[in-house]
N, CA, C and O of each residue as an XYZ file, in Angstrom:
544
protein
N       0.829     -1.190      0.000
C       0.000      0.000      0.000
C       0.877      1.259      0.000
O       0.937      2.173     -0.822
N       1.522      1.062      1.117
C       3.131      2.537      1.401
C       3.333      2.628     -0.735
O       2.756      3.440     -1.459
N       4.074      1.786     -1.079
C       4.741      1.537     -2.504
C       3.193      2.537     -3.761
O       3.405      3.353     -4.658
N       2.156      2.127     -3.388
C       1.057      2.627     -4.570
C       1.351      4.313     -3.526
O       2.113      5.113     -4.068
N       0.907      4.618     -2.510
C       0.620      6.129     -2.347
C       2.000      6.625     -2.707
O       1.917      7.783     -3.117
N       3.257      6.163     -2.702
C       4.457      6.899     -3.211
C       4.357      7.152     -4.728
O       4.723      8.200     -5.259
N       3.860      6.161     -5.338
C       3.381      6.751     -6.827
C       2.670      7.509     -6.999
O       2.862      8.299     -7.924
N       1.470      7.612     -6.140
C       0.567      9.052     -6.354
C       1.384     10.501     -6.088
O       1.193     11.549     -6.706
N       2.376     10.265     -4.966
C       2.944     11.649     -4.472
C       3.768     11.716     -5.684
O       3.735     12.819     -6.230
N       4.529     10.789     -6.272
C       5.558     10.927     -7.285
C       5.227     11.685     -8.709
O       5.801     12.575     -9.337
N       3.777     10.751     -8.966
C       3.304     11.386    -10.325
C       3.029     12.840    -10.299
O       2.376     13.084    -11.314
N       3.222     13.911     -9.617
C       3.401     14.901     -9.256
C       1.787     15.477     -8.648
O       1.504     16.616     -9.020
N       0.848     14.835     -7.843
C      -0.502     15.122     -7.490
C       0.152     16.202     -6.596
O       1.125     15.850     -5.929
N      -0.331     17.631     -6.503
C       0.376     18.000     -5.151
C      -1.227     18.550     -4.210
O      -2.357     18.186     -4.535
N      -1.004     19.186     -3.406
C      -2.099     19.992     -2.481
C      -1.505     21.100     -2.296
O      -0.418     20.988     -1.728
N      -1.899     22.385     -2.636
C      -1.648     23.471     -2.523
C      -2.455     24.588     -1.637
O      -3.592     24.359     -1.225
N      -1.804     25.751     -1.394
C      -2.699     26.542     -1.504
C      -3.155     26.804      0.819
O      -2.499     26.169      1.644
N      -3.817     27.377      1.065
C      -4.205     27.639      2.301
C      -5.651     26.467      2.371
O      -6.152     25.973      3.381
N      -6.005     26.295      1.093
C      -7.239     25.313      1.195
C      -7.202     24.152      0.853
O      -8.197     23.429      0.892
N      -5.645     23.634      0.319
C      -5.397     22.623      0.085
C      -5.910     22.166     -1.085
O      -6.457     21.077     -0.910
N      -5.967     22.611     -2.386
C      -7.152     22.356     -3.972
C      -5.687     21.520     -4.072
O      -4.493     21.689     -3.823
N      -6.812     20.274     -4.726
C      -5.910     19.423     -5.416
C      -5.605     19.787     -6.918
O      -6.492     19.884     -7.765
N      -4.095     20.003     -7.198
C      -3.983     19.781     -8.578
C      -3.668     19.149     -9.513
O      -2.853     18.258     -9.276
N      -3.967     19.246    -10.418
C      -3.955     17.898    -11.471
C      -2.806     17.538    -11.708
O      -1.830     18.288    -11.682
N      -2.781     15.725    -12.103
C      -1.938     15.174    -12.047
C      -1.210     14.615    -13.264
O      -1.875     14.268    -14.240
N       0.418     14.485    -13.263
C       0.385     14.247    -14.771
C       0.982     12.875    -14.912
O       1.395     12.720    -13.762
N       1.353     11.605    -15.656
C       1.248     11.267    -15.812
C       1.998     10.157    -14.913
O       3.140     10.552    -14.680
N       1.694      8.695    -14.233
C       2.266      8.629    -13.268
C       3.614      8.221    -13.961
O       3.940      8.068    -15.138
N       4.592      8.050    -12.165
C       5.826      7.483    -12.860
C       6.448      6.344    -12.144
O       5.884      5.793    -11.199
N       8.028      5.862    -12.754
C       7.909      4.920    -11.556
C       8.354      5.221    -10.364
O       8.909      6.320    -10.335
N       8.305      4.390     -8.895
C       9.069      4.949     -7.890
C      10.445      3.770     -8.140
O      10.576      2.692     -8.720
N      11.507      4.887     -7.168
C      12.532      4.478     -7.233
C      12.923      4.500     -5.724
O      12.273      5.288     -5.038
N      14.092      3.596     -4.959
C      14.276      3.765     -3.875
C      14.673      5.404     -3.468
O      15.196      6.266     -4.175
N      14.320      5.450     -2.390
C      15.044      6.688     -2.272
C      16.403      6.846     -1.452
O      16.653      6.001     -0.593
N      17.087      7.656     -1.631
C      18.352      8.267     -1.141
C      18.400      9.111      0.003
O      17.535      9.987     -0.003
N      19.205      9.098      1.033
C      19.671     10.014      2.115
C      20.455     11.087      2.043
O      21.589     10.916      1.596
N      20.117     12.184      2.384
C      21.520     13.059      1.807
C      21.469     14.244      3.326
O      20.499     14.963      3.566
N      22.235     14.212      3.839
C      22.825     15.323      4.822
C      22.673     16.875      4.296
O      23.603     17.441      3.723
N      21.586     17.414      4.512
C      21.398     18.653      4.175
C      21.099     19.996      4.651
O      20.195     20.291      5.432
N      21.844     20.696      4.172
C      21.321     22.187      4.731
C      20.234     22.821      4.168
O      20.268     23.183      2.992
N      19.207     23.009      4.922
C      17.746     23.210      4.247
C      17.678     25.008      4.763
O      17.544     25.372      5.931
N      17.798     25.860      3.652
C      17.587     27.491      3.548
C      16.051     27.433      2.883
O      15.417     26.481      2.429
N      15.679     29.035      3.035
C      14.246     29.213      2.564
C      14.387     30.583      1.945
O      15.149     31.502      2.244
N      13.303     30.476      0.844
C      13.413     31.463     -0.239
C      11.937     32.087     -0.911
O      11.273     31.347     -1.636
N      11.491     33.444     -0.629
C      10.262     33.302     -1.534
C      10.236     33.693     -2.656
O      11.350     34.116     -2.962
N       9.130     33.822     -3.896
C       9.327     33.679     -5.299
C       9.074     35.451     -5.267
O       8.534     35.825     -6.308
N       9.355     36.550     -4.305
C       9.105     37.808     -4.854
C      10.764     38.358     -5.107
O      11.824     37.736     -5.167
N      10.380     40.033     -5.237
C      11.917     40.813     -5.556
C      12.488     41.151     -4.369
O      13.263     42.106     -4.436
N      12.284     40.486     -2.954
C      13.442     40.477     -1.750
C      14.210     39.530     -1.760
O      15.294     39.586     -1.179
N      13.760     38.365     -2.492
C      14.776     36.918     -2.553
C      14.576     36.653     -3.989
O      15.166     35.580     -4.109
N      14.175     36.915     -5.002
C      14.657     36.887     -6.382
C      15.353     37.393     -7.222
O      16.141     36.953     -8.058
N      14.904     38.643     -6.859
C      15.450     40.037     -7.425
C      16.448     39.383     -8.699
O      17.018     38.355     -8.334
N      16.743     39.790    -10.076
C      16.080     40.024    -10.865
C      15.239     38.953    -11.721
O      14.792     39.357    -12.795
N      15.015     37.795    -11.392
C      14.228     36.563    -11.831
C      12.936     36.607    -10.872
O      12.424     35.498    -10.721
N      12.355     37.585    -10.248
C      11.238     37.175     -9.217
C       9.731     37.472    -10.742
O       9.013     38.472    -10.764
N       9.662     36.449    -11.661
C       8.517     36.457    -12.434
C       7.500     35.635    -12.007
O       6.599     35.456    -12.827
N       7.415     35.136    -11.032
C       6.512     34.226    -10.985
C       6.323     32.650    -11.503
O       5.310     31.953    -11.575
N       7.883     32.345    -11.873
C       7.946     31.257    -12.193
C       9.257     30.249    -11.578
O      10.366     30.650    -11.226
N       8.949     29.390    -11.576
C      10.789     28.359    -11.404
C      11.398     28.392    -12.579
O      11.040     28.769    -13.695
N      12.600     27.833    -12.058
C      13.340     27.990    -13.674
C      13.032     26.640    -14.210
O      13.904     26.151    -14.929
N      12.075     26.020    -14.021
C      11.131     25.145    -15.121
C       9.748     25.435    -15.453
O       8.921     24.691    -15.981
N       9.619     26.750    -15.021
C       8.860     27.386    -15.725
C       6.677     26.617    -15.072
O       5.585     26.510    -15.630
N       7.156     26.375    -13.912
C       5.777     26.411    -12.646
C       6.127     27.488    -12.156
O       7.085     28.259    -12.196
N       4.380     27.310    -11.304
C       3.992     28.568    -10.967
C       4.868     28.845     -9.602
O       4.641     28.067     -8.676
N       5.725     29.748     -9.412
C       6.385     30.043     -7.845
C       5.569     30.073     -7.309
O       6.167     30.059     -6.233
N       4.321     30.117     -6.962
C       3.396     30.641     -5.728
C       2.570     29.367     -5.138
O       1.403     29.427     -4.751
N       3.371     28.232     -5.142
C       3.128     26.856     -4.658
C       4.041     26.458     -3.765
O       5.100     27.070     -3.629
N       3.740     25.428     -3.085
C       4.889     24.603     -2.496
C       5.868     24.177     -3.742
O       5.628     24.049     -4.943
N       7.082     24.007     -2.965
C       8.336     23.374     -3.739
C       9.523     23.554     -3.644
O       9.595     24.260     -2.639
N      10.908     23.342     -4.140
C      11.911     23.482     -3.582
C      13.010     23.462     -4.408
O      13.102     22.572     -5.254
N      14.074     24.523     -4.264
C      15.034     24.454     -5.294
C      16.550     23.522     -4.693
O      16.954     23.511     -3.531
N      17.025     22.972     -5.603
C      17.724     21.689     -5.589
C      18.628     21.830     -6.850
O      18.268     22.303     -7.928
N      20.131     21.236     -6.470
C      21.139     21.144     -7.959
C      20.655     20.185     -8.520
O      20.806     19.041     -8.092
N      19.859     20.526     -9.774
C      19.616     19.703    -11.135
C      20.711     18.189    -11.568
O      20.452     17.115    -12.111
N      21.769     18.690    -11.101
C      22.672     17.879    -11.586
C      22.691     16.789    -10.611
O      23.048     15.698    -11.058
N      22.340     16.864     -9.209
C      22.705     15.785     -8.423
C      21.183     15.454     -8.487
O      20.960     14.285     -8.804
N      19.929     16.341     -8.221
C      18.357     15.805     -7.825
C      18.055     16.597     -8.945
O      18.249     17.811     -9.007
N      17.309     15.493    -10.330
C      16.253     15.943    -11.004
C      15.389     16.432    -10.696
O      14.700     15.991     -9.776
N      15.026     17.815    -11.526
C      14.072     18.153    -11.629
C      12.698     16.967    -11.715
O      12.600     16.024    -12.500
N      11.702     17.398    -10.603
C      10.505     16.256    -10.659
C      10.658     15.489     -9.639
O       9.636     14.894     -9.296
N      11.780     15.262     -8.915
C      12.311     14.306     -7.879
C      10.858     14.382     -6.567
O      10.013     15.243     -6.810
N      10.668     13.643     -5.474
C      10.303     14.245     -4.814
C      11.367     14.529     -3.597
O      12.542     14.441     -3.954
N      11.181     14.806     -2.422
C      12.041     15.053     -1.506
C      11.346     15.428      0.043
O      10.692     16.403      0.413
N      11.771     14.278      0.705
C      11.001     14.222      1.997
C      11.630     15.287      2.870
O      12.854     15.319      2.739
N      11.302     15.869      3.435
C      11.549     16.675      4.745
C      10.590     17.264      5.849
O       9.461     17.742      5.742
N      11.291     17.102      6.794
C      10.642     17.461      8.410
C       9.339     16.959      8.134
O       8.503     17.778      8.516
N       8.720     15.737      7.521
C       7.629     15.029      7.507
C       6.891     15.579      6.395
O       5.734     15.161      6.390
N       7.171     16.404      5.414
C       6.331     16.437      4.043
C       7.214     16.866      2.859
O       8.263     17.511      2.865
N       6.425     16.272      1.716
C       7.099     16.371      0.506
C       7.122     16.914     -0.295
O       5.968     16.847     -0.718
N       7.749     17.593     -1.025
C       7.878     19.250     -1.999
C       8.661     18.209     -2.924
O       9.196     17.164     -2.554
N       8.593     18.809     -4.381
C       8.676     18.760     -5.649
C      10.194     19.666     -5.948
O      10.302     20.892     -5.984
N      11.194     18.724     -6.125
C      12.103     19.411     -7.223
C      11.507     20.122     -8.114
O      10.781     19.669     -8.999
N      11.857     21.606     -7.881
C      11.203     22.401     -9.414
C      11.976     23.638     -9.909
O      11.710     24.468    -10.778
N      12.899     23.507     -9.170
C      13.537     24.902     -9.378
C      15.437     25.000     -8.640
O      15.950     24.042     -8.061
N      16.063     26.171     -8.836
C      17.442     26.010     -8.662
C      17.762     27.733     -8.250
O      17.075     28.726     -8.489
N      18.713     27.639     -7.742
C      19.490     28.684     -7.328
C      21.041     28.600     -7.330
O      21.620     27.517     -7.234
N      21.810     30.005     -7.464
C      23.161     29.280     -7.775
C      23.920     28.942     -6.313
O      24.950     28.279     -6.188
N      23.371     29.386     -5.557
C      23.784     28.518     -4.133
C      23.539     26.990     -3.926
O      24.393     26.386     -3.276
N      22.593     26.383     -4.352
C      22.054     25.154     -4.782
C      23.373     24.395     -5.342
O      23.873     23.331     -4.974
N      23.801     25.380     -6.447
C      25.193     24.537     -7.539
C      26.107     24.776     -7.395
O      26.873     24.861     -8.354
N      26.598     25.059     -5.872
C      27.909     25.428     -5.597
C      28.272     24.188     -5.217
O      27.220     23.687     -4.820
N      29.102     23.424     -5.106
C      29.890     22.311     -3.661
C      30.404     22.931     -2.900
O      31.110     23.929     -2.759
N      29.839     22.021     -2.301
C      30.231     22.032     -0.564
C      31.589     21.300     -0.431
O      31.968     20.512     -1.296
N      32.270     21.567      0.615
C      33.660     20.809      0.648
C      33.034     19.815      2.522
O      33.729     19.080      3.223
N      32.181     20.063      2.652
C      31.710     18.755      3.696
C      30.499     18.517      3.072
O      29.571     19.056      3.674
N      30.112     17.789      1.895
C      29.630     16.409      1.304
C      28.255     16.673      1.515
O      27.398     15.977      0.970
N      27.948     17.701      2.322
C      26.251     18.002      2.716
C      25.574     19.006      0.864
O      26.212     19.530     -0.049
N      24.256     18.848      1.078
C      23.609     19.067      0.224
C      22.772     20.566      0.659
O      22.235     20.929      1.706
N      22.977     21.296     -0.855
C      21.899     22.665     -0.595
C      20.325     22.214     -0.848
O      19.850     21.331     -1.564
N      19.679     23.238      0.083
C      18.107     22.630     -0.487
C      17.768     24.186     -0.119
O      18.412     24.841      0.701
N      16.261     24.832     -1.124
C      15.848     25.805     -0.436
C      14.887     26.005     -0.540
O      14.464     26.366     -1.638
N      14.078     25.877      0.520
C      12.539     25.606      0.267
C      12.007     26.575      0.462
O      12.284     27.323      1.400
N      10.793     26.853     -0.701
C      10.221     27.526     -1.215
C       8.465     28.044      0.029
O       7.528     27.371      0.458
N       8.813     29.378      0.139
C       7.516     29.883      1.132
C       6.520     30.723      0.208
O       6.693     30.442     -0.978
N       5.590     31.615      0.414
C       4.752     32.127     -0.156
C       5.375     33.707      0.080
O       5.432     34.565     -0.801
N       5.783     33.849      1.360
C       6.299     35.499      1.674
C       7.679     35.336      2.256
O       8.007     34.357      2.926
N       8.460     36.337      1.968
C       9.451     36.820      2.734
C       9.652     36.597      4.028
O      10.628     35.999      4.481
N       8.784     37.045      4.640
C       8.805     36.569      6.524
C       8.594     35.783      7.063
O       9.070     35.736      8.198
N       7.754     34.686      6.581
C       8.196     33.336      6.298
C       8.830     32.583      6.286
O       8.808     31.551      6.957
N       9.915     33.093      5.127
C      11.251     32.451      4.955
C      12.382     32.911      5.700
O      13.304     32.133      5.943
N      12.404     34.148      6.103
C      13.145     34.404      6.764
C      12.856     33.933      8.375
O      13.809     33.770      9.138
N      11.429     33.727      8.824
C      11.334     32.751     10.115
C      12.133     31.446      9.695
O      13.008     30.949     10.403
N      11.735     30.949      8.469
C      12.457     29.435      8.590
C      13.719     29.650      9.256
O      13.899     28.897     10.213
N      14.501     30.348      9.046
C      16.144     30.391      9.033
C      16.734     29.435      8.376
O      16.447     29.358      7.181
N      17.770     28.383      8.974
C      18.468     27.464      8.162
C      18.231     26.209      9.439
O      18.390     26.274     10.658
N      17.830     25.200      8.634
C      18.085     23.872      9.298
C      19.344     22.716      8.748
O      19.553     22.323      7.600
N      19.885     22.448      9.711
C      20.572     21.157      8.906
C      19.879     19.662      9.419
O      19.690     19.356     10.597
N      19.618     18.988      8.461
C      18.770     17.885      8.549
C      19.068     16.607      7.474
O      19.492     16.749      6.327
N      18.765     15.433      8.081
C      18.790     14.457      6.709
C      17.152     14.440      5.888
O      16.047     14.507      6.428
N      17.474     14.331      4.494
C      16.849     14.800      3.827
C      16.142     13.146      3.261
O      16.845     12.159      3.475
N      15.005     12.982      2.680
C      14.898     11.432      1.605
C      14.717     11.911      0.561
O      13.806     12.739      0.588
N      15.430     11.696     -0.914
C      15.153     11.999     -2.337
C      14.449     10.458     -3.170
O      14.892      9.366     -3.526
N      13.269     11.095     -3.191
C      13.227      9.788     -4.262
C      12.772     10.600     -5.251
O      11.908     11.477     -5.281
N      13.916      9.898     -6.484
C      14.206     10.892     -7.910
C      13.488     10.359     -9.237
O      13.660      9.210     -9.645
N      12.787     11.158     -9.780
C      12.221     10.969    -10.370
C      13.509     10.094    -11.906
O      14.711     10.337    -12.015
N      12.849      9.331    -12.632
C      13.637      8.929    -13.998
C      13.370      9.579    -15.078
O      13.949      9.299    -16.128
């Protein structure tokens, strides 16, 4: 049962929003085990105090910023991946160039995505282990 609801979260179904509207889903995919990764989890919102000059309203895959989700190096976590943290799961969808720097202690950037500024700046920074299960 665990194995079928990880495909629903995977095929990208998400819940958004203050009312939780489900949005549509696209096509499922498969699951894959997932991965552990030691991470530093920062927070970021999609306006011009933390975008500034890319704050359009979009990720750089081109969804809507004004959802849950989380920016991640492309190169190590596909875009689409999901990614467990502090008990819920956000969508690889987006990047920052702090994201694609290395680290010289082996830990991972993550920066999850809020609706406002003060928000994100309450998050502050957590370091935490993270679960990636990556999309193919």
């Amino acid at each position: 049962m665990l194995r079928y609801f990880l495909v629903f979260l995977l095929s990208g179904c998400t819940l958004m929003g203050e009312e939780m509207e489900i949005l549509p889903c696209p096509d499922l995919v498969e699951v894959e085990e997932f991965t552990e990764y030691l991470a530093i989890v920062t927070a970021y919102s999609p306006d011009e105090k933390c975008c500034a000059p890319f704050a359009d309203g979009k990720t750089s895959i081109g969804k809507n910023a004004f959802t849950k989700g989380i920016a991640v190096d492309p190169q190590l976590i596909p875009y689409g991946s999901m990614i467990e943290f502090n008990g819920n799961l956000y969508e690889a969808d987006d990047t920052g160039s702090a994201m694609r720097r290395p680290r010289s202690d082996g830990k991972i950037r993550l920066d999850l995505r809020f609706f406002t500024y003060d928000e994100a700046i309450n998050f502050g920074v957590m370091e935490t282990t993270v679960k990636v299960y990556a999309k193919r």
